[in-house]
N, C-alpha and C positions, 0 to 999 in steps of 0.2 A: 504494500500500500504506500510507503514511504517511499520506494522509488519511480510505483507511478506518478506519483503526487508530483514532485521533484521536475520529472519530465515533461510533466504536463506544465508545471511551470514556466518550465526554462521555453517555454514555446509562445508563450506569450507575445505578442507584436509592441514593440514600445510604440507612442502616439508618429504617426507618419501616414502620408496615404499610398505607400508601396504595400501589393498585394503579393501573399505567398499562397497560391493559386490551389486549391485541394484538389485541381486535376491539373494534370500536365501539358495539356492538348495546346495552350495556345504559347509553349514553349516548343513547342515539335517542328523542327528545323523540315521544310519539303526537301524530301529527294529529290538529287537531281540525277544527270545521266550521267555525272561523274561515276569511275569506275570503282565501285564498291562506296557509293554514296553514303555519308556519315548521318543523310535525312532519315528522320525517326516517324514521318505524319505516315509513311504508310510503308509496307514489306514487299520486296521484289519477289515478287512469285518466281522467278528462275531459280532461286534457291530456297534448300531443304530451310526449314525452322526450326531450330531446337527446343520445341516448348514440347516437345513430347519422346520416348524413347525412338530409340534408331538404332540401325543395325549396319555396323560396317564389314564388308570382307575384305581379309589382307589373301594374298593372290603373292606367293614365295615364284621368282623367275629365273630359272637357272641358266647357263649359255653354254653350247659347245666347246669354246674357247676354255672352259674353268671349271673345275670338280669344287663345290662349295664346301666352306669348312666348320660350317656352323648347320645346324638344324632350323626348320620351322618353328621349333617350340620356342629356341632360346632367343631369336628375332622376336617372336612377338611378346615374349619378356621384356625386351629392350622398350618397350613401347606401351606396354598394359600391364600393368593397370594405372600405370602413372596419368596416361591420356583420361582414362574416365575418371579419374582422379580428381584431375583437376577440374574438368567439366561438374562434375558432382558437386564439388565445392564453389567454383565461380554461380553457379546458377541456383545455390542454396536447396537442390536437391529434387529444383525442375526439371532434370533434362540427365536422360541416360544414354551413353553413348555402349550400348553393346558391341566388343569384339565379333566375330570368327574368323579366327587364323584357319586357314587351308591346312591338311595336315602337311602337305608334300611338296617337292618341291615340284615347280612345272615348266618342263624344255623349252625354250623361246627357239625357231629352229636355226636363228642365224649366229655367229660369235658377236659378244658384246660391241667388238671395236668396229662392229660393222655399222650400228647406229650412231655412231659419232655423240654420246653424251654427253654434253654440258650446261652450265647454266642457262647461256642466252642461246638454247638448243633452236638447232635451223627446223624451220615447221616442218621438213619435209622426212628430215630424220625422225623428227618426232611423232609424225602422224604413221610412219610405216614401223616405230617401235608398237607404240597403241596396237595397231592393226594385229601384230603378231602375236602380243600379248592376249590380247580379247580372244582370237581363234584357239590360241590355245588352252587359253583358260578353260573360255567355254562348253568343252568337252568334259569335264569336271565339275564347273559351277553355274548352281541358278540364278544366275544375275540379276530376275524378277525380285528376289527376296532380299537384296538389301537397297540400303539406303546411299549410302559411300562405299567406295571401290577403291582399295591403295593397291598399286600395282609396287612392289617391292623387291626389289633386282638384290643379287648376290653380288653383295659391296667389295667383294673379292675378285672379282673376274674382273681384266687389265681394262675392259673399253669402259668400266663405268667409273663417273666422276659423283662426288657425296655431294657437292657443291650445286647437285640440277635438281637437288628435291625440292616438288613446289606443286602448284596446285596447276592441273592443264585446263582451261575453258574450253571448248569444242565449241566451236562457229555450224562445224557439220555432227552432227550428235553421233556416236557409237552407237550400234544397235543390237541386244542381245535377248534370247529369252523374249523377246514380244514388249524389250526396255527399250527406253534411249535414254542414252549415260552420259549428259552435258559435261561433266567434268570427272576428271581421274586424281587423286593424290599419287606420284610420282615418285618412288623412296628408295634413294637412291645413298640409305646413311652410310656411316660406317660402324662396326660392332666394335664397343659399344657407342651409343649415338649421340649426339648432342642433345642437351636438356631442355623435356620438352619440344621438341622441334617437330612431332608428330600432331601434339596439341595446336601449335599455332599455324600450320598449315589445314586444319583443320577447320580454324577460326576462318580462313579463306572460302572453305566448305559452305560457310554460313554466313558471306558475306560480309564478312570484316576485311578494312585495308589493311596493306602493311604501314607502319608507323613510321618507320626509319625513314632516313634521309640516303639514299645510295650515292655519295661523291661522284663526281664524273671520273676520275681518277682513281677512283676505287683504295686511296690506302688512307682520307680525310676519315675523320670519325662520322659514324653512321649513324650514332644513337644519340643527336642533338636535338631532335624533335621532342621526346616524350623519355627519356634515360630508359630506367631501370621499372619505368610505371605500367606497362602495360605490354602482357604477351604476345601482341602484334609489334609491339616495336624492337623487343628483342626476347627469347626466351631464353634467355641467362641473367632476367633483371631479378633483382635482390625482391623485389616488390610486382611478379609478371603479374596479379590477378588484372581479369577486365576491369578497363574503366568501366563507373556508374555510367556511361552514356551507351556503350554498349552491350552494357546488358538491358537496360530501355529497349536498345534496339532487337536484339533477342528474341523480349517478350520476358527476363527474369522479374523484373520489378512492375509490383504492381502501379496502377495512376496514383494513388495517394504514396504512394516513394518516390515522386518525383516532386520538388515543390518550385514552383515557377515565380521567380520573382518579377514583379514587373511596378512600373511605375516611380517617382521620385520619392525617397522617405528609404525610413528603415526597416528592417525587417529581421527578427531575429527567432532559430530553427533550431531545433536539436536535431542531428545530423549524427547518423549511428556510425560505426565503422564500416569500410565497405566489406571485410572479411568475415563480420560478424554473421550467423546464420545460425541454424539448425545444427544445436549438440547431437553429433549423428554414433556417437559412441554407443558400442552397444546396441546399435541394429542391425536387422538381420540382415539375409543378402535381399531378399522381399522389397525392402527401403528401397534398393538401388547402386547399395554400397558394397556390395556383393558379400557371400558368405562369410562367415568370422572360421576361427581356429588358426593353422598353422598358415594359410594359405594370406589370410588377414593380416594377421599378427603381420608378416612379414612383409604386403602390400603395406602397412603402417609405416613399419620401420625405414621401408625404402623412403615413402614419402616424405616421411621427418627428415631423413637425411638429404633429399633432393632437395627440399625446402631450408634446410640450411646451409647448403653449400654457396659459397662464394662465387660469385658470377663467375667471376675471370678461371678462376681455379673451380671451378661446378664438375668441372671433366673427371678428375677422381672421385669427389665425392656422390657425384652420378654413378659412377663404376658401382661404387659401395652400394650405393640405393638400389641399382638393377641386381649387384648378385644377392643383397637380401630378399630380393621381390622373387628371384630367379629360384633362391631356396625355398621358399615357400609355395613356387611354384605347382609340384606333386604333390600337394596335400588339398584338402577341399576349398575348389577353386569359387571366384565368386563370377563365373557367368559369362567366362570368356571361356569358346570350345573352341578346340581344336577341330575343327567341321571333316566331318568325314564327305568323300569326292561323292556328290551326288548326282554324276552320270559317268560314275565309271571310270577306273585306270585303265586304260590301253598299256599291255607290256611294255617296258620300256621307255614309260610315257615321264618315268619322275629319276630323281636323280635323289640318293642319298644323301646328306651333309644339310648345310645352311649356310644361313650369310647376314650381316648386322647393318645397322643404321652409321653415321655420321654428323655431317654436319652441312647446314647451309638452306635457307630460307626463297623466297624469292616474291616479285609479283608476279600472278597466273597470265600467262600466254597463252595471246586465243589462237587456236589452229588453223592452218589453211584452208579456208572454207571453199568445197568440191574438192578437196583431198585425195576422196576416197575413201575416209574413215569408215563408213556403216560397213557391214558384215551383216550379212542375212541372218537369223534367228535359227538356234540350231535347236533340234528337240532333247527333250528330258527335262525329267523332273526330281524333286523329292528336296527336302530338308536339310538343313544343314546338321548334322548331329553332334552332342557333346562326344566328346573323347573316349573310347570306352578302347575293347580289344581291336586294334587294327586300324583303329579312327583318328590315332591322337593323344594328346595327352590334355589333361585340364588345365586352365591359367587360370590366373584371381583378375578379377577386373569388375563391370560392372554392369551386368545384369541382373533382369527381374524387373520387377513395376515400379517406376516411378514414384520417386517421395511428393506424399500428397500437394499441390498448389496449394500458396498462401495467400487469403484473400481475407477482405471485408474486415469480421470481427475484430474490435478493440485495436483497428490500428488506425482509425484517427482520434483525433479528440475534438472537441468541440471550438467552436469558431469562437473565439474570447473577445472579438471584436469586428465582427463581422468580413475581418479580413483573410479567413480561411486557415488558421493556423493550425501544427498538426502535433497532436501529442503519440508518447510511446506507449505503447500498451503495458496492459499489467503484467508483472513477472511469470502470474499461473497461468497464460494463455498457452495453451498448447493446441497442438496436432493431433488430428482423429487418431496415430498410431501411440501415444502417447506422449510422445519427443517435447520438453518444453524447448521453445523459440525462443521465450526469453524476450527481449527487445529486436529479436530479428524482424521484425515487421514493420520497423520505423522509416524514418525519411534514412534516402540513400543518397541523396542525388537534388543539390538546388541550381537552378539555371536561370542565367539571367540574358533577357537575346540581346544582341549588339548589332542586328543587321537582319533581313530578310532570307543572309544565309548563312548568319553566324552567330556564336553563344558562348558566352564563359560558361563553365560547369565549374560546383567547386562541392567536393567529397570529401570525408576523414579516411585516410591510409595509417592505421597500426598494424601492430603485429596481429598475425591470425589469418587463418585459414590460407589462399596461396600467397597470404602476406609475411608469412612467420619470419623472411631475412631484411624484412626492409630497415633501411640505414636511418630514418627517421620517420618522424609521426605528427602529424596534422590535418590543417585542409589545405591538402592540393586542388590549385587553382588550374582550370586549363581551356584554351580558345579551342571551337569546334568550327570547320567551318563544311557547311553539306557540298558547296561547290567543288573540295578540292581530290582529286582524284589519289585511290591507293598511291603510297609514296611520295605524294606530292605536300604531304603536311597537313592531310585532315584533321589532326589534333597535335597541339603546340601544347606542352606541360609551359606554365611559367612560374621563374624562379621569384621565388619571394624572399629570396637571400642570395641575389645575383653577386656577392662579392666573395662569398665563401662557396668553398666544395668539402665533401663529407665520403668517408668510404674509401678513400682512393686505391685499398686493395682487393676491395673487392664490388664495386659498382661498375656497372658499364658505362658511364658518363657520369663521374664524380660532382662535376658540375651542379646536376639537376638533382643530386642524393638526396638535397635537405632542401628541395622546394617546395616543400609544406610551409604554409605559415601555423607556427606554435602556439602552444598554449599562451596564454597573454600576452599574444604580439597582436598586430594590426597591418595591413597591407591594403596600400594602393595599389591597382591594376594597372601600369602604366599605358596612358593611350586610352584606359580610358575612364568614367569618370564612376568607380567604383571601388568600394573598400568592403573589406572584412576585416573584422575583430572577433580572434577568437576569445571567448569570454572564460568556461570554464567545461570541468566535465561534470555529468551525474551520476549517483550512484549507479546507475546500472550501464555507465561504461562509454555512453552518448558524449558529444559532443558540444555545448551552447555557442553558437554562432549568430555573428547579427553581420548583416548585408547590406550597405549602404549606396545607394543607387540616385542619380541626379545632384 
């Protein structure tokens, strides 16, 4: 009761006629035709949404040219359940990203160095890699039944490069199964892989830019946009969870988690952490978190230690995460199978061993449109199956049903002055499965526009959830703009301690570490004519923030 009170407090609007809006709609920047538009008024139907479970298949590709040295299983350790990991936790337990790793590996018919693989891969190579992949997939898998398709090459064999994994747009759509597969995730790591890096090519999946800045010269710093802030800008930041404006876009937060400021005067919000969410300890795999015991424990252990490792230096303490997730691997998995081939090995048709992840990101390339990519639809059917005799082995990751949406009850508060202010809920509000949320149902996210196609956002980043290594704690401030195309600086973090840097051994852009404004500091936005003052925190962990605007 005392810490509802509190919060309910600290929400109060001091006397100003600046509105903190109980719905978010007339903050909602339009989409534009930039590519991968930062506009939130309405959802590109070309892409999947993750407000609901989904199922990806990873597709092991071996080449003539190379005997792989790794297995299917241990590749898709490298990769899961850290990916639905993170998903689980950025979307506070909306959005399930189900594995199936293939169990086998499957013959692409040409040697690797015959597709010319790299970064800024030429369409044509590219579109006649696709092509060979699909065909030969297809004789194995029901392409109808998933969601996302990662085609994932033996990071051993001499023609591939780690550096072209990235997401392929298709101008002419793949065709399989009675599908068409607009785009491919392309994974080309090395074992073991870069952290994360399966996560935020995934983020491309669903429509998110990349953040970075790519130098024309290629050796300037790349992570001067947005540091260490967000898994599209780089996934070795101290601090990758989604920004609050992309998970708006999503679909994680609800309209009363958004608080829209608008108007001259002041305005002041209790503003939760954005890592704060759904104590998910102690759920079953049911949740979404996939099964507990040996298999958990050790999907845990990895996570904690992914989540602390030092950006720059992630790479060993990744190692350490993957072979505890890896150990825990054979023991009861949480809902990632090993899919057994549901039309069939043809002798001869797979190759023993495996192959690992790497490193390196990119923006998706659309392919030469009349290529030739489609492939006629081949028959068969049937399931993908968990892992039993012959099928596979089991991985922990995350499947199962979706943690209930969080909506409506006891997450606003009453309007104290008709200006739409929003309180935190009480501590006992829980979840039909019994889970208390806690304050997770609060404001996440206040925006103020500065343009028809731009907005500051400004969020509290502490430690928690994919926050646990950030280098400091407040509300980061950041420019949104819908016009500016993936990579081209659709969100600008800005420093609100432009003269100091923080971390400098393990931030990806030291600079931007500590561009939170603090507990009783105050910042102006330069350029333009707004301030915040953060005020103080509440017992239950919230943030008091007042927003000064005109």
């Amino acid at each position: 009761m005392f810490t509802s009170m509190t919060a309910l407090a600290a929400t109060s609007l001091v006397p100003g006629p600046a509105l903190a809006e109980p719905h978010s709609a007339p903050c909602a920047l339009e989409r534009t035709d930039a590519h991968h538009s930062e506009g939130v008024d309405t959802w590109n139907s070309a892409y999947v949404r993750p407000t609901h479970p989904l199922d990806a298949v990873m597709v092991f590709l071996s080449f003539p040219d190379a005997r792989p040295l790794t297995t299917p299983a241990e590749l898709a350790a490298d990769h899961f359940p850290a990916t639905s990991d993170f998903f689980e936790r950025a979307s506070y337990g909306r959005f399930t990203l189900r594995a199936h790793p293939q169990p086998r590996w499957i013959r692409m018919p040409h040697p690797s160095t015959s597709y010319a693989i790299q970064r800024d891969w030429d369409p044509e190579d590219r579109a006649a890699y696709l092509r060979d992949a699909l065909a030969a997939a297809d004789k194995q898998v029901d392409f109808s039944r998933y969601d996302i398709v990662y085609f994932v090459a033996d990071p051993d064999a001499p023609g591939v490069d780690s550096d072209a994994t990235k997401v392929v747009n298709l101008d002419t759509p793949l065709h399989a199964d009675g599908k068409d597969i607009h785009r491919v995730v392309t994974v080309f790591e090395k074992h073991p892989p870069d952290r994360l890096v399966l996560a935020h090519e995934t983020g491309h999946v669903f429509d998110l830019p990349d953040l970075y800045h790519r130098p024309s010269d290629g050796k300037s710093d790349w992570d001067t946009y947005v540091g260490d802030w967000d898994l599209m800008g780089s996934q070795f930041g101290l601090a990758p969870d989604l920004f609050a404006w992309h998970k708006w876009k999503l679909g994680w937060l609800d309209p009363h988690q958004v608080a829209c400021v608008q108007g001259p005067g002041s305005t002041r919000l209790t503003l939760e952490p954005l890592g704060q969410g759904p104590d998910t300890a102690g759920v079953a795999a049911g949740a979404g978190a996939g099964a507990l015991g040996a298999g958990a424990g050790a999907a845990a252990a990895a996570g904690a230690a992914a989540r602390g490792a030092a950006a720059r230096g992630a790479a060993a303490a990744g190692s350490a995460a993957r072979g505890a997730a890896a150990a825990g691997a054979l023991a009861a998995g949480s809902g990632i199978s090993m899919a057994a081939a549901s039309k069939g090995v043809r002798a001869g048709a797979s190759d023993p061993g495996a192959s690992g992840p790497g490193s390196g990101s990119g923006a998706p390339l659309p392919d030469a449109s009349g290529s030739g990519a489609s492939l006629p639809s081949a028959s068969g059917s049937g399931a993908p199956l968990p892992g039993a005799s012959g099928s596979g082995v089991p991985l922990p990751g995350a499947s199962g049903s979706p943690l209930p949406s969080v909506s409506g009850s006891g997450a606003s508060g009453p309007d104290t002055s008709g200006s739409g202010a929003f309180a935190a809920p009480s501590p006992g509000a829980g979840l039909p499965d019994g889970r208390n949320f806690g304050a997770g149902r609060g404001t996440k996210l206040a925006v103020v526009p500065t343009g028809p196609d731009s907005a500051l956002a400004f969020e509290v980043r502490a430690p928690g959830g994919n926050d646990g290594a950030t280098c400091a704690q407040g509300v980061l401030v950041y420019r949104v703009h819908s016009g500016a195309a993936s990579g081209g600086g659709p969100i600008e973090v800005v420093d609100a301690h432009p003269h100091t840097e923080s971390c400098w051994e393990e931030s990806v852009y030291p600079p931007l570490a500590d561009a939170p404004v603090g507990l009783g500091e105050s910042f102006t936005v330069p350029g333009e004519n707004v301030r915040v003052e953060v005020e103080g925190r509440t017992p239950s962990g919230a943030w008091t923030v007042r927003i000064t605007t005109g």
